[in-house]
C-alpha positions in Angstrom: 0.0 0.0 0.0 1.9 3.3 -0.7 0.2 5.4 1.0 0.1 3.8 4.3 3.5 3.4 3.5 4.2 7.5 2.7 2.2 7.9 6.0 4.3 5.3 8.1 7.4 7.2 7.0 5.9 10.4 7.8 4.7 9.4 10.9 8.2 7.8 11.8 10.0 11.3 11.0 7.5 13.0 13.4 8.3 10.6 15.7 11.8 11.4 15.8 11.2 15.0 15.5 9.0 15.3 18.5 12.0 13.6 20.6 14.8 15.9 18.8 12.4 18.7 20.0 12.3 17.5 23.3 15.8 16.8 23.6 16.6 20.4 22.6 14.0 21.8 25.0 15.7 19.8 27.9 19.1 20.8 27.0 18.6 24.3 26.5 17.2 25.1 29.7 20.0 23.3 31.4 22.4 25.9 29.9 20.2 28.5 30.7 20.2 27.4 34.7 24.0 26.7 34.4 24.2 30.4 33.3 21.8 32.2 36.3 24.2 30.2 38.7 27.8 31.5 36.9 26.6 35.1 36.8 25.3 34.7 40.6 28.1 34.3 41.6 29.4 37.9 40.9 26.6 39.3 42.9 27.9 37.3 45.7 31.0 39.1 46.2 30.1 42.2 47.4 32.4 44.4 44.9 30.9 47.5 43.6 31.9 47.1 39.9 28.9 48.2 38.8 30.5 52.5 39.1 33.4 51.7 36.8 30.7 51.4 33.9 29.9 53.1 31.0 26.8 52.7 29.1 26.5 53.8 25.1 23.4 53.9 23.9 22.6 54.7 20.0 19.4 56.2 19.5 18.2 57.2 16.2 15.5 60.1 18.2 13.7 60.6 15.0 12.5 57.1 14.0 11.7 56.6 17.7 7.8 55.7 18.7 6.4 57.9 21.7 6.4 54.3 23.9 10.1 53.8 22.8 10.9 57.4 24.2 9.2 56.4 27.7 10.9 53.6 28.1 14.4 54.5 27.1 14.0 57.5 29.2 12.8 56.1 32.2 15.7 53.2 31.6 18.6 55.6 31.7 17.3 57.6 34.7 16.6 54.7 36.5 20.6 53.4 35.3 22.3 56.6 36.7 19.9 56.9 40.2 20.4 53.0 41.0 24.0 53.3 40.3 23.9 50.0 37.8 26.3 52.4 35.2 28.2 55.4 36.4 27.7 57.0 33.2 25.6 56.9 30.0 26.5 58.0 26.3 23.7 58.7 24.2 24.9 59.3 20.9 22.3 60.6 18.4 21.9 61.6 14.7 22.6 65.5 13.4 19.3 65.3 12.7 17.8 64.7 15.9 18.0 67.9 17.8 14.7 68.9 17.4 13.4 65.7 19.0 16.3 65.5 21.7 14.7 69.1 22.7 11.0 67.8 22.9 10.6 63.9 23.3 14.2 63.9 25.3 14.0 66.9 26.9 14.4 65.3 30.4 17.5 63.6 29.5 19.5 66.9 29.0 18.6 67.8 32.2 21.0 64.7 34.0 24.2 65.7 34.7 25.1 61.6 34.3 24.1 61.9 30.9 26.2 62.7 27.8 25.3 63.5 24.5 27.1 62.9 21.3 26.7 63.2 17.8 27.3 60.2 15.3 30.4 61.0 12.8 28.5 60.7 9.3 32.4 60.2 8.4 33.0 57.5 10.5 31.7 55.2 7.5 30.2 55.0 4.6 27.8 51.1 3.8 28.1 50.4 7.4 24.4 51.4 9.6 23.3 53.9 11.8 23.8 52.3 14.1 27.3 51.0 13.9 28.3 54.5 13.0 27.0 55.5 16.4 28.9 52.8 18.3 32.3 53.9 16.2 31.6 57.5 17.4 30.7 56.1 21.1 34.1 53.7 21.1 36.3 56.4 19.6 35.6 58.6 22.5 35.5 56.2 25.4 38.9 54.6 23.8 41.0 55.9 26.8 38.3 55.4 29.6 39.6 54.4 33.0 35.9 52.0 33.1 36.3 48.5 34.2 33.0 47.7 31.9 31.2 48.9 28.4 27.5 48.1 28.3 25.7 48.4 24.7 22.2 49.1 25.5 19.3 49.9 22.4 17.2 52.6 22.9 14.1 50.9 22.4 13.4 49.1 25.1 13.7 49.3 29.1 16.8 47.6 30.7 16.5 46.8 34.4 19.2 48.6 36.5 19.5 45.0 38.2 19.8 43.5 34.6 22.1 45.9 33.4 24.6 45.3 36.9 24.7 41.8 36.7 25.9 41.6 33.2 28.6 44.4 34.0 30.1 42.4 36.8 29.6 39.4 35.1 31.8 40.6 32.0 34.5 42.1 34.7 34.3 38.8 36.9 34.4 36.7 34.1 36.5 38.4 31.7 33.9 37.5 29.0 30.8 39.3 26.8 27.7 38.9 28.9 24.5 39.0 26.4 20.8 39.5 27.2 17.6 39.5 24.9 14.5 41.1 24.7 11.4 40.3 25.7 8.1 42.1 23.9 5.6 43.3 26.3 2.0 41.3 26.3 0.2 44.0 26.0 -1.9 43.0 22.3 -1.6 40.8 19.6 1.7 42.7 18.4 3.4 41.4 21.3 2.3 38.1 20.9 3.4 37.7 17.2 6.9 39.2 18.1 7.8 37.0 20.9 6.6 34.4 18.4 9.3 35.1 16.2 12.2 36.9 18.8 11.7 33.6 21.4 13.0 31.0 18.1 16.5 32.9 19.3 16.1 32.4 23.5 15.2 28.8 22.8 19.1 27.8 21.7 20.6 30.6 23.9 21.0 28.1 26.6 23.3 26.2 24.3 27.0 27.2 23.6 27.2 26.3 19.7 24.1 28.0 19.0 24.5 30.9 21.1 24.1 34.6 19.1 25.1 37.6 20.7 22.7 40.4 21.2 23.3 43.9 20.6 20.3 45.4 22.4 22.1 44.2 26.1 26.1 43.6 25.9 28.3 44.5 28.3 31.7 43.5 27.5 35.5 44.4 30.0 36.8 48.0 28.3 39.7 46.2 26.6 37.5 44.3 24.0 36.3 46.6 21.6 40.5 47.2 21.1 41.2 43.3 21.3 37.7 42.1 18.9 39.3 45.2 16.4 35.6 46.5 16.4 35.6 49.7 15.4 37.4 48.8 11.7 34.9 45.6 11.6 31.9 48.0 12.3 32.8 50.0 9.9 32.5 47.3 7.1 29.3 46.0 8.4 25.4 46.5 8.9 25.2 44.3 12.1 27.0 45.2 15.7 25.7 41.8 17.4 26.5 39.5 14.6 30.4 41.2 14.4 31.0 40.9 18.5 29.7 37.1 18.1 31.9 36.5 15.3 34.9 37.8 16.6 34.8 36.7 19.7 34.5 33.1 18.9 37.0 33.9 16.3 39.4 35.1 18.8 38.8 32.8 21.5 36.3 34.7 23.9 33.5 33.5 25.5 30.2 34.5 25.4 27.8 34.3 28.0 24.3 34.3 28.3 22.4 36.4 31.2 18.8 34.7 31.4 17.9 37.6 33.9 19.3 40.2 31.7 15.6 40.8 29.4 14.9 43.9 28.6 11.7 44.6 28.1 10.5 46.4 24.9 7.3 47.9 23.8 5.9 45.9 20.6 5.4 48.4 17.6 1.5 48.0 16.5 0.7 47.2 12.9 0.7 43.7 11.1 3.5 45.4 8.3 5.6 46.7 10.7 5.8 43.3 12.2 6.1 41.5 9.0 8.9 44.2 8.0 10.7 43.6 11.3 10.0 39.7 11.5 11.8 39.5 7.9 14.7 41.9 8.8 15.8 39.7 11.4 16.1 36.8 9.4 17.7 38.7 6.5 20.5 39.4 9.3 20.8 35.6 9.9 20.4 34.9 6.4 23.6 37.2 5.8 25.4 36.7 8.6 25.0 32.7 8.7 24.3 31.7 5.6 24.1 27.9 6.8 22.0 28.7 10.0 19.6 30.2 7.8 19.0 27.2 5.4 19.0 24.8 8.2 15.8 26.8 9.7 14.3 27.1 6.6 15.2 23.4 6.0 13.2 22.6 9.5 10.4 24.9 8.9 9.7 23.5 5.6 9.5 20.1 6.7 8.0 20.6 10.2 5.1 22.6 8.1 4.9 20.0 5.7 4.5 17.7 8.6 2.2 19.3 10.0 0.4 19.3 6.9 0.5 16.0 6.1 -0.9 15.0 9.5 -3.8 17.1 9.5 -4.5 15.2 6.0 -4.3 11.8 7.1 -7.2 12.4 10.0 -9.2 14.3 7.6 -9.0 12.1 4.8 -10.5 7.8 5.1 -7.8 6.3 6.5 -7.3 3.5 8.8 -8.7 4.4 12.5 -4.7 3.1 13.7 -3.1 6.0 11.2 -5.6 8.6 12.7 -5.2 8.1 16.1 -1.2 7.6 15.5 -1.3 11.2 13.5 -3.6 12.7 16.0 -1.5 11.7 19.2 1.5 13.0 16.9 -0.6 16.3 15.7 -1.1 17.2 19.6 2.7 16.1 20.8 4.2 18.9 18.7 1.6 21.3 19.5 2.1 20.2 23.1 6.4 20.6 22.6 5.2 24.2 21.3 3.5 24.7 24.4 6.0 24.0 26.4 8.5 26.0 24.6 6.1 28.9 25.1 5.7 28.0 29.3 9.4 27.9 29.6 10.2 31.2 27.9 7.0 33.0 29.5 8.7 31.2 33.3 12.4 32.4 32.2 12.4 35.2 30.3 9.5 37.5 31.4 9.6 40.2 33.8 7.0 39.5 36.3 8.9 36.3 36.7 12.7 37.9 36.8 11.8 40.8 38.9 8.2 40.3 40.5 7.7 43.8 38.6 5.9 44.7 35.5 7.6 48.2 36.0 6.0 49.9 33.3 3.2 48.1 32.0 1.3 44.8 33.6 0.9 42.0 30.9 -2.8 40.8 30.5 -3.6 36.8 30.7 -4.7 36.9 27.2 -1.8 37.6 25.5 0.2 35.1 27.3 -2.3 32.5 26.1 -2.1 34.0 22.6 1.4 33.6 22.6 1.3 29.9 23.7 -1.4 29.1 21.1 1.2 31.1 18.4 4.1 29.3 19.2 2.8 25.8 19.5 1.4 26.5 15.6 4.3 28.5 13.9 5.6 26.9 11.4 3.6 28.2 8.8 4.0 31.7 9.6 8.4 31.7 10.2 8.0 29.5 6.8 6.6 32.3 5.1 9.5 34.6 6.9 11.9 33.1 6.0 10.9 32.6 2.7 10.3 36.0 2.3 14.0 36.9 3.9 15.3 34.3 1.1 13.9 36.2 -1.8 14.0 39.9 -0.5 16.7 42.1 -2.2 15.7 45.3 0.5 15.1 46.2 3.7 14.1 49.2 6.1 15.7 49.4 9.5 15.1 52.5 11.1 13.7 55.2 8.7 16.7 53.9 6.1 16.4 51.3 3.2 19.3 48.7 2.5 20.1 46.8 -0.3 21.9 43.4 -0.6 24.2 42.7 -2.9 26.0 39.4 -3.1 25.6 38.4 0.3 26.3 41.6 2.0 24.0 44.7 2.8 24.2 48.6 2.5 22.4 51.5 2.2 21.0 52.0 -0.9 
């Protein structure tokens, strides 16, 4: 019979999916334990590292969203009166004045905070962004900090987030990374811890680990020792440089499970889509053969999934429907889990016992269960469209890619 045959084999590969999956699960939030215990251990000591920090934050004012302003605002002021940095470097766009006087306007007013303005010389197909961090590491070259922190300006980072990744990186001699974590507030931040939680779910593991630009603190020498001003300067991403060069050069990179900043999710379906697609046009660039393997697994765990649903719908045997059903609700039950274990990890109610700007509603956590447990179809379609897209916006400015590499058009 070939098709109980196909549907044997099928039902053989979801077999050994499901445990993969589980395996993976298992394994990644051993690492991510092993890592709250290592950077505990800082904390422990009772040194006050946490004043020989600096803090360089690029902000691009004008492309910022009123809910970004709050929260980076509040962040910083929070930073400087806790004492978690001893000093913050905002560095901004010539074109940003205006908003730096309205929107920011309480900023100028700390005495801890310093303001700088991005070289548009300091190079010419890198981003914004790196062009900030150039301007930022130029200046703080001959700093007498024990610590750099690289925070994005669109999100909140706890002062207690942002101290134990400082002394971790002192302690340790190593980069400390966070992640974000979208606040769920709506259906926006739903859908983009959807897509951002694919990247906390093989954080826990060392081969897989990325680093993450919007939370990096990193001991003052390594932005000399990584060479990252010349490699920002040839680039569009910061985090994917620091990763590469670190484990180029023999550095280790650790991950800070309590380090989540939380961000607020942009609204709109197209700005999701447009930011959902960027990301994987980064990894797409940046690892070439991490990129086909998730579209490789997507592909077939979507074809699965399809093929499943078939074989109960369709007049088959009653054995190959209930084998495909119990199959059907393992993987959405694996997604589940995944979901449980990032929402138990990662989210700040559970890190801090404190919503600090804005309580998450029961709904959206159970939307972003339901999401993750059935998302195959939709990072199929991103990455599909990150396979086959030849532009991208990020932050008011468009980029083109050219033979594997990215700049502004």
């Amino acid at each position: 019979m070939p098709l109980t045959g196909l549907l044997e084999a099928v039902a053989l590969i979801m077999i050994l999916g499901c445990f993969a999956q589980g395996m993976q699960i298992l394994h990644n939030y051993r690492g991510t334990l092993h890592a709250s215990k290592l950077l505990s251990q800082p904390l422990n000591g009772g040194n006050d590292t946490s004043q020989g920090s600096i803090a360089i934050i690029p902000c691009k004012l004008g492309a910022s969203s009123e809910d970004e302003a709050i929260y980076i605002t509040r962040s910083i002021r929070d930073l400087l009166s806790s004492r978690a940095v001893g000093r913050a470097m905002l560095v901004i766009e010539p074109s940003d004045l205006e908003a730096l006087n309205t929107k920011y306007r309480d900023l100028t007013k700390d005495p801890g905070v310093e303001f700088l303005i991005s070289d548009l010389n300091a190079c010419k197909t890198c981003s914004g962004k790196n062009r900030a961090l150039i301007t930022a590491l130029r200046e703080v070259r001959s700093t007498s900090k024990k610590a750099i922190v690289l925070l994005d300006c669109d999100a909140y980072h706890y002062p207690k987030a942002v101290e134990i990744a400082v002394r971790g990186a002192i302690t340790e001699k190593a980069i400390v990374t966070g992640y974000r974590w979208y606040i769920l507030r709506d259906i926006y931040g739903a859908l983009y811890n959807t897509v951002s939680s694919l990247a906390f779910e093989y954080m826990g593991i060392d081969k897989t680990r990325i680093v993450w630009g919007g939370l990096v603190a990193m001991p003052t020498e390594f932005p000399s020792l990584l060479n990252l001003i010349d490699r920002f300067s040839e680039e569009l991403s910061d985090d994917a440089v620091v990763n590469i060069e670190a484990r180029k050069k023999g550095y280790r990179v650790i991950f800070c499970p309590a380090c989540i900043s939380i961000t607020p999710p942009p609204r709109g379906f197209r700005a999701f889509i447009s930011w959902a697609v960027r990301q994987m046009i980064i990894v797409r660039l940046y690892t070439p053969r991490g990129f086909m393997t998730l579209l490789t697994i997507y592909l077939a765990n979507t074809a699965l999934l399809a093929i499943a649903i078939t074989a109960i719908v369709i007049n088959t045997s009653n054995l190959i429907r209930i084998l495909f059903l119990t199959l059907l609700i393992s993987y959405i039950a694996l997604g589940c889990i995944r979901a449980l274990v990032a929402i138990k990890i990662y989210d700040p109610l559970s890190i801090y016992r404190d919503n600090v700007l804005e309580r998450e509603k029961i709904l959206w956590k159970i939307s972003y269960v339901a999401l993750t447990a059935i998302r195959a179809p939709l990072l199929l379609f991103i990455l599909i469209i990150a396979r086959i897209s030849k532009r991208f916006s990020w932050r008011g400015s468009i980029y083109c890619i050219k033979k594997n590499r990215a700049y502004p058009c």
